[in-house]
LUMZA-976622 format. One record per residue: x, y, z of N, C-alpha, C, O in turn. Coordinates in nm, 3 decimals, padded with zeros to 5 digits. Example, Ala and Ser with C-alpha at 12.3 -4.5 7.8 and 13.67 -1.06 7.14 Angstrom:
BEGIN
+---------+---------+---------+---------+---------+---------+---------+---------+---------+---------+---------+---------+
|    n_xx |    n_yy |    n_zz |   ca_xx |   ca_yy |   ca_zz |    c_xx |    c_yy |    c_zz |    o_xx |    o_yy |    o_zz |
+---------+---------+---------+---------+---------+---------+---------+---------+---------+---------+---------+---------+
|  01.319 | -00.569 |  00.780 |  01.230 | -00.450 |  00.780 |  01.320 | -00.330 |  00.780 |  01.424 | -00.332 |  00.846 |
|  01.285 | -00.225 |  00.708 |  01.367 | -00.106 |  00.714 |  01.290 |  00.003 |  00.787 |  01.341 |  00.114 |  00.804 |
+---------+---------+---------+---------+---------+---------+---------+---------+---------+---------+---------+---------+
//
This chain:
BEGIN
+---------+---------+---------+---------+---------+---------+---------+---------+---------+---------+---------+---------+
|    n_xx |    n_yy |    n_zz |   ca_xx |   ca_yy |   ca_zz |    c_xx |    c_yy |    c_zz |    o_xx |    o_yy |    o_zz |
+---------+---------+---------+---------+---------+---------+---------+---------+---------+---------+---------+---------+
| -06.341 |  00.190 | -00.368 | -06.220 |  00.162 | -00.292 | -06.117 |  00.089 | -00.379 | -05.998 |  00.115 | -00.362 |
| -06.160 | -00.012 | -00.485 | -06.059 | -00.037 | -00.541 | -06.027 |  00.014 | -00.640 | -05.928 | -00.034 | -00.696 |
| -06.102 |  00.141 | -00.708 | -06.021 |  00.201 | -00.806 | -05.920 |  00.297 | -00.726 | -05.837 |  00.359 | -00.792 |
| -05.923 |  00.313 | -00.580 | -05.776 |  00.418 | -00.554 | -05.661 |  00.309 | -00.521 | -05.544 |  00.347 | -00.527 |
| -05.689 |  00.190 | -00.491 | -05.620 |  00.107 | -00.467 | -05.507 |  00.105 | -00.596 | -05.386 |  00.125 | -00.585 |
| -05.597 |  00.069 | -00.745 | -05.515 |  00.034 | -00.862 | -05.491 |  00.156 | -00.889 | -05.417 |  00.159 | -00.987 |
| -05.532 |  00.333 | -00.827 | -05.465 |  00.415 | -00.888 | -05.304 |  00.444 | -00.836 | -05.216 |  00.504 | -00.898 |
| -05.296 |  00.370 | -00.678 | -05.193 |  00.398 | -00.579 | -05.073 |  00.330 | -00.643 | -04.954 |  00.363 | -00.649 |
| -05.154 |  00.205 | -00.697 | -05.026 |  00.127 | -00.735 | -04.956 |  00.166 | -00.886 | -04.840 |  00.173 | -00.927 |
| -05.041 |  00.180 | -00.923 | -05.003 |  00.236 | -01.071 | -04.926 |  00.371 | -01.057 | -04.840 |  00.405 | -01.138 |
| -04.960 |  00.442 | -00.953 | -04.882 |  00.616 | -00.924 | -04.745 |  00.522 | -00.898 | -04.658 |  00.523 | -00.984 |
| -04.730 |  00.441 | -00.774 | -04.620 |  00.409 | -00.777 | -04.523 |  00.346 | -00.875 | -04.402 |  00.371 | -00.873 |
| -04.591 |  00.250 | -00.974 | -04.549 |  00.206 | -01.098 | -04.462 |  00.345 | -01.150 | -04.341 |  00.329 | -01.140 |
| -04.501 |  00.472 | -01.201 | -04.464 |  00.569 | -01.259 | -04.405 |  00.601 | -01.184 | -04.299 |  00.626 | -01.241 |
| -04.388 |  00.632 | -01.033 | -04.276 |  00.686 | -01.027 | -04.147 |  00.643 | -00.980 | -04.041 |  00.704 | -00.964 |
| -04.182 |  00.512 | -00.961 | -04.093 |  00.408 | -00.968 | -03.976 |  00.433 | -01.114 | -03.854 |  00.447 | -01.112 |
| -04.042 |  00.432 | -01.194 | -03.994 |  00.454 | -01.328 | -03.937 |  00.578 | -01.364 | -03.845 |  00.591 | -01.445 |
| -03.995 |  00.669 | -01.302 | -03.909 |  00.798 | -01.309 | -03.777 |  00.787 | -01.275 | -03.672 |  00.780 | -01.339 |
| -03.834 |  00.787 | -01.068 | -03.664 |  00.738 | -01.014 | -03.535 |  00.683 | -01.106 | -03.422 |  00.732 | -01.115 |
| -03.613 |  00.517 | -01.198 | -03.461 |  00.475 | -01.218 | -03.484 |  00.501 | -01.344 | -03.455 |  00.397 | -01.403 |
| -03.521 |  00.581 | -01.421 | -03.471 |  00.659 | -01.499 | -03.388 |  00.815 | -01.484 | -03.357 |  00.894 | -01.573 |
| -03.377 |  00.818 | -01.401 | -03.309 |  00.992 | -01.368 | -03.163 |  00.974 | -01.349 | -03.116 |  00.890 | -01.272 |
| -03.083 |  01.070 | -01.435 | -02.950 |  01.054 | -01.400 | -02.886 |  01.043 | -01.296 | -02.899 |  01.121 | -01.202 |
| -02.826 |  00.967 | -01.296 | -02.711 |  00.921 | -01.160 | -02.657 |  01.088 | -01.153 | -02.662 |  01.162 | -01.251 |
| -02.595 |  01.137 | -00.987 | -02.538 |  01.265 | -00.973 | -02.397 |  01.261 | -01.024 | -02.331 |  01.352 | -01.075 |
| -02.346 |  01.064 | -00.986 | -02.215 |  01.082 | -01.048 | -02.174 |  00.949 | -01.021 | -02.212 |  00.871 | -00.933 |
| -02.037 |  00.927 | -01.172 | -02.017 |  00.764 | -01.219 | -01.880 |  00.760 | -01.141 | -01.800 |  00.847 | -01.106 |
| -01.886 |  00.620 | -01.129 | -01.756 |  00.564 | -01.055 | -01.651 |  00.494 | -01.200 | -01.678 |  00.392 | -01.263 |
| -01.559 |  00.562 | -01.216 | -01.502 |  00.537 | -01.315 | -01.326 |  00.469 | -01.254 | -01.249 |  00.529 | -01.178 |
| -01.302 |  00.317 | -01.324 | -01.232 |  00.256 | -01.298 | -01.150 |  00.205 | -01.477 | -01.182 |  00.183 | -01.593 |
| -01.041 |  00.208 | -01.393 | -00.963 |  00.156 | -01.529 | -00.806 |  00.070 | -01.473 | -00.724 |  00.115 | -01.392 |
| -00.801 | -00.053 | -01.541 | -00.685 | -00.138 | -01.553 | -00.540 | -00.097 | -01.588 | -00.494 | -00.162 | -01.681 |
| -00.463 | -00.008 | -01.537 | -00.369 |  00.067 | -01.651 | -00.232 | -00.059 | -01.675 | -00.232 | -00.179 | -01.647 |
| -00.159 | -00.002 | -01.716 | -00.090 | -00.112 | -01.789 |  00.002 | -00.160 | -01.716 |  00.033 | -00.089 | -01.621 |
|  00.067 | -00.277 | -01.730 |  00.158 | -00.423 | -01.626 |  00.260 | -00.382 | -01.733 |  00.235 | -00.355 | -01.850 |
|  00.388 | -00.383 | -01.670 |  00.528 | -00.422 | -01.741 |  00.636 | -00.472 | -01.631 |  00.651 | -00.454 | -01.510 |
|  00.693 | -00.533 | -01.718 |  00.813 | -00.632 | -01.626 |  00.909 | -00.568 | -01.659 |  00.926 | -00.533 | -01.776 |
|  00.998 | -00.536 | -01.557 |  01.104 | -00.451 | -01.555 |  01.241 | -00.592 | -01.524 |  01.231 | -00.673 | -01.432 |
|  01.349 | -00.590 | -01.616 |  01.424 | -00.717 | -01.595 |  01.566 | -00.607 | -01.509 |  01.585 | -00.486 | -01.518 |
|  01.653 | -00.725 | -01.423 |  01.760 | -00.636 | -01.380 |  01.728 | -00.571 | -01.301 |  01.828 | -00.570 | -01.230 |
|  01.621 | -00.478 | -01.230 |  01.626 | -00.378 | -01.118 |  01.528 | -00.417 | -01.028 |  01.423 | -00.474 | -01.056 |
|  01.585 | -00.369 | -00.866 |  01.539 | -00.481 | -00.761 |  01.421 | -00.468 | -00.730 |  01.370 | -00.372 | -00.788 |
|  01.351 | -00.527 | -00.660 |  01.251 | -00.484 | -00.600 |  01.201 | -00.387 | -00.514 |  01.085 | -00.350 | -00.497 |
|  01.275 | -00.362 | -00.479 |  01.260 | -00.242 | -00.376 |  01.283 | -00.071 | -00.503 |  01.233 |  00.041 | -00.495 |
|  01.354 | -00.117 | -00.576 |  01.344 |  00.001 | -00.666 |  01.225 |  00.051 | -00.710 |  01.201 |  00.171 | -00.724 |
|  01.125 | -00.070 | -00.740 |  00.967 | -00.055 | -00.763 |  00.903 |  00.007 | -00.652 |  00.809 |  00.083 | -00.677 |
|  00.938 | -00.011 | -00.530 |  00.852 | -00.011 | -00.407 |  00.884 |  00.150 | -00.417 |  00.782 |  00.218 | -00.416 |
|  01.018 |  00.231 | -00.427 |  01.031 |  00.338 | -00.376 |  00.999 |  00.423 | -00.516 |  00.952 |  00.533 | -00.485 |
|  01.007 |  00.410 | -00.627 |  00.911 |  00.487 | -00.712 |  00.749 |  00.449 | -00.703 |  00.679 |  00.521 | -00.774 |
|  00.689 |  00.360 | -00.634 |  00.525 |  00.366 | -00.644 |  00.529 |  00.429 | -00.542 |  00.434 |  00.506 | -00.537 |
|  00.621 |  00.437 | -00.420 |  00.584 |  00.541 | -00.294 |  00.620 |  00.707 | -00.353 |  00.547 |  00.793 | -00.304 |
|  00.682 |  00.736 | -00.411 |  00.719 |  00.861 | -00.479 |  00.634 |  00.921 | -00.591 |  00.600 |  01.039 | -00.596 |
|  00.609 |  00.841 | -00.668 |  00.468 |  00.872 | -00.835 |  00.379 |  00.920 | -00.711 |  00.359 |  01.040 | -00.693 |
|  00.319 |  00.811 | -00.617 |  00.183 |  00.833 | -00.568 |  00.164 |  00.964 | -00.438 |  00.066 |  01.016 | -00.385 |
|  00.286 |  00.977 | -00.426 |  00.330 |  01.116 | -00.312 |  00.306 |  01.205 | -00.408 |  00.210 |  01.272 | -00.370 |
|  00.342 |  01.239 | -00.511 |  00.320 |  01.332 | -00.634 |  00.225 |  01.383 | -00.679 |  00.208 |  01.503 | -00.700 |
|  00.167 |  01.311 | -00.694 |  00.028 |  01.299 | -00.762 | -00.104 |  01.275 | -00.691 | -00.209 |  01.335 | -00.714 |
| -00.082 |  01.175 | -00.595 | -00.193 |  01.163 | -00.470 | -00.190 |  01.286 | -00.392 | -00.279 |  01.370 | -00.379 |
| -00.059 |  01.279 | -00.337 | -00.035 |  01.382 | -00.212 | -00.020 |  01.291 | -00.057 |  00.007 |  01.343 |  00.051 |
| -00.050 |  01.117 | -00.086 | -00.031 |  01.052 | -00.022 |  00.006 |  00.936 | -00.093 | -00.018 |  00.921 | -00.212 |
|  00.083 |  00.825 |  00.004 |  00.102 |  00.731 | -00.026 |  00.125 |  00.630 |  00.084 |  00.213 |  00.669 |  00.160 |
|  00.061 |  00.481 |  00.125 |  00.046 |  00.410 |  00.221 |  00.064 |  00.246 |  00.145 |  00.020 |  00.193 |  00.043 |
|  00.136 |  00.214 |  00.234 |  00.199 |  00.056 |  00.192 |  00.061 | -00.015 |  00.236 |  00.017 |  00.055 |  00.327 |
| -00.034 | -00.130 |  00.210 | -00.081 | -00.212 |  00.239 | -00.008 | -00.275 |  00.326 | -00.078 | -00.280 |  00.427 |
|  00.101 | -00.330 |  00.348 |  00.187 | -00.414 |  00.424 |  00.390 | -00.391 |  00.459 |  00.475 | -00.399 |  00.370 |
|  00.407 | -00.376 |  00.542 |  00.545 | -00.336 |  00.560 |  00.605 | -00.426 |  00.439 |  00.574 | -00.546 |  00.441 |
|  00.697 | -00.373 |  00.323 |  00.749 | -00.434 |  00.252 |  00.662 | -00.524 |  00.157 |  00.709 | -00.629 |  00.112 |
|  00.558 | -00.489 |  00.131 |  00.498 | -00.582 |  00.039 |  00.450 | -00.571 | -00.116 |  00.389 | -00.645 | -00.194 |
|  00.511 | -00.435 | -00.122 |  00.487 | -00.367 | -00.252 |  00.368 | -00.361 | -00.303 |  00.359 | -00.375 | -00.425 |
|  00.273 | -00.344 | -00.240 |  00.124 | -00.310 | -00.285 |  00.120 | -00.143 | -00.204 |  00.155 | -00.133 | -00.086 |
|  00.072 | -00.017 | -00.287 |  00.088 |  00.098 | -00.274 | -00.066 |  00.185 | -00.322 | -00.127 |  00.186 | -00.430 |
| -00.089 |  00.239 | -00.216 | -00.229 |  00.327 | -00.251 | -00.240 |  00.445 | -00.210 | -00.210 |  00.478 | -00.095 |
| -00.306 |  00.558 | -00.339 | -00.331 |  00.696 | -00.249 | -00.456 |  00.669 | -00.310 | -00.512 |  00.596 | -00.392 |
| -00.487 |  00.814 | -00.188 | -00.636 |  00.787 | -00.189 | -00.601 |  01.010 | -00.177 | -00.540 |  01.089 | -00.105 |
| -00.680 |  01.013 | -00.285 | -00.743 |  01.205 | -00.289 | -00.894 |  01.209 | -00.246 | -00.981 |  01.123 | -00.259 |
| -00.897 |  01.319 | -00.199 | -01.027 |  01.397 | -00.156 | -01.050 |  01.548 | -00.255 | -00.977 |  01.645 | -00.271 |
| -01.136 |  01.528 | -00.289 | -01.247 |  01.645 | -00.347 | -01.317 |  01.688 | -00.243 | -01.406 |  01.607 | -00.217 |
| -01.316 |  01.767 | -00.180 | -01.484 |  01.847 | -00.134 | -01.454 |  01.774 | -00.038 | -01.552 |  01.699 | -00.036 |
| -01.367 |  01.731 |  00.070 | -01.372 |  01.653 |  00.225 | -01.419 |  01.511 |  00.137 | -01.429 |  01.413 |  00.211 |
| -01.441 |  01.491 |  00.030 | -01.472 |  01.311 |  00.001 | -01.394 |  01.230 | -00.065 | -01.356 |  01.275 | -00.173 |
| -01.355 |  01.120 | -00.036 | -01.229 |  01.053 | -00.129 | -01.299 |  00.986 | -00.268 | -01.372 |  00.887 | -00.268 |
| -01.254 |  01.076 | -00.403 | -01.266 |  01.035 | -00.455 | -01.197 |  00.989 | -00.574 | -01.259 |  00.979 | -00.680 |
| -01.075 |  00.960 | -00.566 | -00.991 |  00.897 | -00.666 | -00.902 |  00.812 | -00.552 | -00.883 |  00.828 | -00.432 |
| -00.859 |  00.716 | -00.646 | -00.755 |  00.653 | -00.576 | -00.668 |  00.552 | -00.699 | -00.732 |  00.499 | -00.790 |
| -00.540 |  00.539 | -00.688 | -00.426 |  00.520 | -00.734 | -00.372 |  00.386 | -00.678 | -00.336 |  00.388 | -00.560 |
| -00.363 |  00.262 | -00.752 | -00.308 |  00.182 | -00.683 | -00.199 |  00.088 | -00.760 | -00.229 |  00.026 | -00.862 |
| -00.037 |  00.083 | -00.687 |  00.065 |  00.070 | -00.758 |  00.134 | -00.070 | -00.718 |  00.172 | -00.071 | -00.601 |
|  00.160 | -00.198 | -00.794 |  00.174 | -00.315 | -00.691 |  00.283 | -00.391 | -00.814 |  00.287 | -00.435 | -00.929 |
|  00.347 | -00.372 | -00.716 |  00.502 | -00.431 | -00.715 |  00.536 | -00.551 | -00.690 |  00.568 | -00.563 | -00.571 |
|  00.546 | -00.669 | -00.762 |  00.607 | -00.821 | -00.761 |  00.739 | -00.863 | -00.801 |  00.761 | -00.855 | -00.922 |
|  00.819 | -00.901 | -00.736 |  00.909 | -00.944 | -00.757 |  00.896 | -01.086 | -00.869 |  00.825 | -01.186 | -00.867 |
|  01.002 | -01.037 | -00.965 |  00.975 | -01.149 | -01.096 |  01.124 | -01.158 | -01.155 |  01.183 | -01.067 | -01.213 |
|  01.181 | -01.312 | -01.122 |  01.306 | -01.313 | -01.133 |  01.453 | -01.215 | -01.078 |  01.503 | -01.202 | -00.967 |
|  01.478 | -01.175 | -01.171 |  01.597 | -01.076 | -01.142 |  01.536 | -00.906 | -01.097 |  01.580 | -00.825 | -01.015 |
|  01.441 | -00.900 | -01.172 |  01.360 | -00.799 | -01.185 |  01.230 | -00.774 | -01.059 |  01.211 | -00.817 | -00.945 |
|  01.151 | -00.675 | -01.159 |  01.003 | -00.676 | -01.087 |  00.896 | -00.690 | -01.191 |  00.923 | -00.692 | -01.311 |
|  00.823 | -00.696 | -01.163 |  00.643 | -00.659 | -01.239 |  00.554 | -00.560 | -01.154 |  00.513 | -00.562 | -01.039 |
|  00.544 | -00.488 | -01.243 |  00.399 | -00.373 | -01.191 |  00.336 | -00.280 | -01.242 |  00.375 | -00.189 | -01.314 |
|  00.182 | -00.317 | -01.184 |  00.082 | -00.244 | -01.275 |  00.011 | -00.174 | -01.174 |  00.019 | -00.183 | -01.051 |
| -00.067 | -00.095 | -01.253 | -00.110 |  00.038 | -01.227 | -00.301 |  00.002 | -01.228 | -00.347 | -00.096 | -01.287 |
| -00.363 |  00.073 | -01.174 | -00.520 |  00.048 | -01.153 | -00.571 |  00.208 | -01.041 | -00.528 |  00.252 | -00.935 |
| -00.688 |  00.254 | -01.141 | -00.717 |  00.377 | -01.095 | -00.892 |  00.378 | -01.087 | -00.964 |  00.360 | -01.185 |
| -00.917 |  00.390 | -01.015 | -01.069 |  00.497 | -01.051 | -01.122 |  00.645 | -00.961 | -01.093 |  00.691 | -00.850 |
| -01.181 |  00.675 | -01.035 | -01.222 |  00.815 | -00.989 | -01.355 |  00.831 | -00.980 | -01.410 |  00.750 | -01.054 |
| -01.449 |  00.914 | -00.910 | -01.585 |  00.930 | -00.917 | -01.579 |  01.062 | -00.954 | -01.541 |  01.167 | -00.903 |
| -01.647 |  01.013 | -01.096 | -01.674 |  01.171 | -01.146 | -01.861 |  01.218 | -01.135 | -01.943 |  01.128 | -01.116 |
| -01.899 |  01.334 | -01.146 | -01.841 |  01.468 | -01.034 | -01.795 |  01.419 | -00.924 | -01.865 |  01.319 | -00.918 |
| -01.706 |  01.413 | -00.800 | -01.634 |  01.538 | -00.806 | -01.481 |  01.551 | -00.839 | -01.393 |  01.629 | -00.803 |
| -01.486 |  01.459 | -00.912 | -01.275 |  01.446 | -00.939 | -01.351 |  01.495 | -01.107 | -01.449 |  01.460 | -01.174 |
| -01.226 |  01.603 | -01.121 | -01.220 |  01.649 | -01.267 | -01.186 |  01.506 | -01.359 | -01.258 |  01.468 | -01.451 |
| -01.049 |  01.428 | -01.310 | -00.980 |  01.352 | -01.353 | -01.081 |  01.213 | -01.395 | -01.163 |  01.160 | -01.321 |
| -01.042 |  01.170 | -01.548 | -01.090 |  01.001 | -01.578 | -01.004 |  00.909 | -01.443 | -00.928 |  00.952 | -01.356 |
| -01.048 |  00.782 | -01.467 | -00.949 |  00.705 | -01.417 | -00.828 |  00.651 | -01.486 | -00.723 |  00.605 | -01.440 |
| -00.874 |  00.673 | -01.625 | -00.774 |  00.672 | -01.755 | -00.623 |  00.830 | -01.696 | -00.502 |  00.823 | -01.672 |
| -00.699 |  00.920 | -01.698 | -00.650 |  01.043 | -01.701 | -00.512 |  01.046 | -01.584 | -00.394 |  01.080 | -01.594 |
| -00.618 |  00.978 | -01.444 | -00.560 |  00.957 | -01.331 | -00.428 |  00.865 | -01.334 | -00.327 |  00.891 | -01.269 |
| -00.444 |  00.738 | -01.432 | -00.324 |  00.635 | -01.422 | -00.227 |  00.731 | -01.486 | -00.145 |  00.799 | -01.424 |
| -00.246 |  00.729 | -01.619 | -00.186 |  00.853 | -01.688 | -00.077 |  00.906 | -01.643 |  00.040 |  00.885 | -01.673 |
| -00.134 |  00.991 | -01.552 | -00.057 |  01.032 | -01.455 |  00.023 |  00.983 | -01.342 |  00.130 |  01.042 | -01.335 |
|  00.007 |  00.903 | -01.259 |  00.099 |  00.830 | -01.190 |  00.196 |  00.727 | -01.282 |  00.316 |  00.720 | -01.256 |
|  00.141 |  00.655 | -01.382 |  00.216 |  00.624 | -01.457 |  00.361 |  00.659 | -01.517 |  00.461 |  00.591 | -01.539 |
|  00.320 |  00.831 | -01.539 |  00.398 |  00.893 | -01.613 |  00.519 |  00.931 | -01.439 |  00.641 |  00.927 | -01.430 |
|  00.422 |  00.961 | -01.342 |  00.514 |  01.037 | -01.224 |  00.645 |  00.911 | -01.182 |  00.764 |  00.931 | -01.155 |
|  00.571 |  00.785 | -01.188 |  00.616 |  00.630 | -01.224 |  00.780 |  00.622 | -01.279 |  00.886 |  00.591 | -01.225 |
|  00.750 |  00.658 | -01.386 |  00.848 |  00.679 | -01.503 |  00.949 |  00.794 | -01.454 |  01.068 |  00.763 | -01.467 |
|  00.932 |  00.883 | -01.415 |  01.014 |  01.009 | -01.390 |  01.095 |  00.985 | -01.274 |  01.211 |  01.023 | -01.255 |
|  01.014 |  00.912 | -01.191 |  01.075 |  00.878 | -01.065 |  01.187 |  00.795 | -01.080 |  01.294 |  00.803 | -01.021 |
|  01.148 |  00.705 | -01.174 |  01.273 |  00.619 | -01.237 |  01.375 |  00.669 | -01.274 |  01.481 |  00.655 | -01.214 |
|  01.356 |  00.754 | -01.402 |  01.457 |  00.833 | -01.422 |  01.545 |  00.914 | -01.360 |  01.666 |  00.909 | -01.381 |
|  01.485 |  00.999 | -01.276 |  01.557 |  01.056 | -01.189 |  01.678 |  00.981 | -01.108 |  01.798 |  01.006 | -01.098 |
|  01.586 |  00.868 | -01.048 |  01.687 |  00.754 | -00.921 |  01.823 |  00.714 | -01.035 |  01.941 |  00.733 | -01.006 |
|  01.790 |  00.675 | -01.123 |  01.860 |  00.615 | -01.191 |  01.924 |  00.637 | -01.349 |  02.017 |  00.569 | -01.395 |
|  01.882 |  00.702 | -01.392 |  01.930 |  00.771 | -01.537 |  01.887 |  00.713 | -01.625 |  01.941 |  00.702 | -01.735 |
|  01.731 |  00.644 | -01.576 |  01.736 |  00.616 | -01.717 |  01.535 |  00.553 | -01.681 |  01.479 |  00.542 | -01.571 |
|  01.466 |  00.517 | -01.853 |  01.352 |  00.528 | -01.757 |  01.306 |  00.356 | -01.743 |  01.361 |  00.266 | -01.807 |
|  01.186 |  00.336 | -01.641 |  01.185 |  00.252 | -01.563 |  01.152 |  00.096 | -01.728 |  01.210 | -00.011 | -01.743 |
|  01.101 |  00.126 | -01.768 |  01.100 |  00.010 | -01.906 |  01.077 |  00.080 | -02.042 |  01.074 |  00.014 | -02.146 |
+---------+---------+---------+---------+---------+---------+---------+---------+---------+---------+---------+---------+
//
């Protein structure tokens, strides 16, 4: 009786070990993208290009708070959300400040979270340009 005992536990030992050795189906990939202070243009100029980049590129875009310049889309793969985009706007002096922060779960978003800022970043920038003739820093 007690050698099936130490064989039960030991089976479980191994496959204990299997389990957390076996590849994950898929990584949650997050990235910091980059802060710049924009001097001279208002705040609200920030607010309506992070609502516009993230309409672009998300396909949505939702204020955290009426007027508070914190901005998030959220995409779906396959009915599941898996990237999301988040754009946050501070008023700083004359100006604003705002940075960018992405992650994605890959499989099933093609996109890094690198790849993802990237991109709103850049939609960021265009949006600027466009409003105004010129680009956002």
């Amino acid at each position: 009786m007690m050698w099936f005992r130490s064989t039960c536990i030991a089976a479980a030992f191994v496959l204990c070990a299997l389990l957390v050795s076996a590849p994950a189906s898929a990584t949650l990939d997050t990235v910091i993208g980059q802060r710049s202070v924009v001097p001279d243009k208002p705040f609200s100029a920030c607010s309506d290009q992070a609502h516009r980049a993230l309409t672009s590129v998300m396909q949505t875009a939702t204020e955290a708070g009426a007027g508070s310049g914190h901005w998030f889309g959220v995409d779906n793969v396959d009915g599941t959300p898996s990237e999301i985009a988040i754009v946050e706007c501070h008023p700083q002096g004359t100006g604003y400040a705002v940075s960018f922060t992405c992650s994605a779960q890959v499989p099933p978003s093609v996109d890094t979270a690198a790849a993802l800022c990237t991109k709103v970043i850049a939609a960021f920038n265009a949006s600027a340009t466009a409003s105004t003739g010129g680009a956002a820093w």
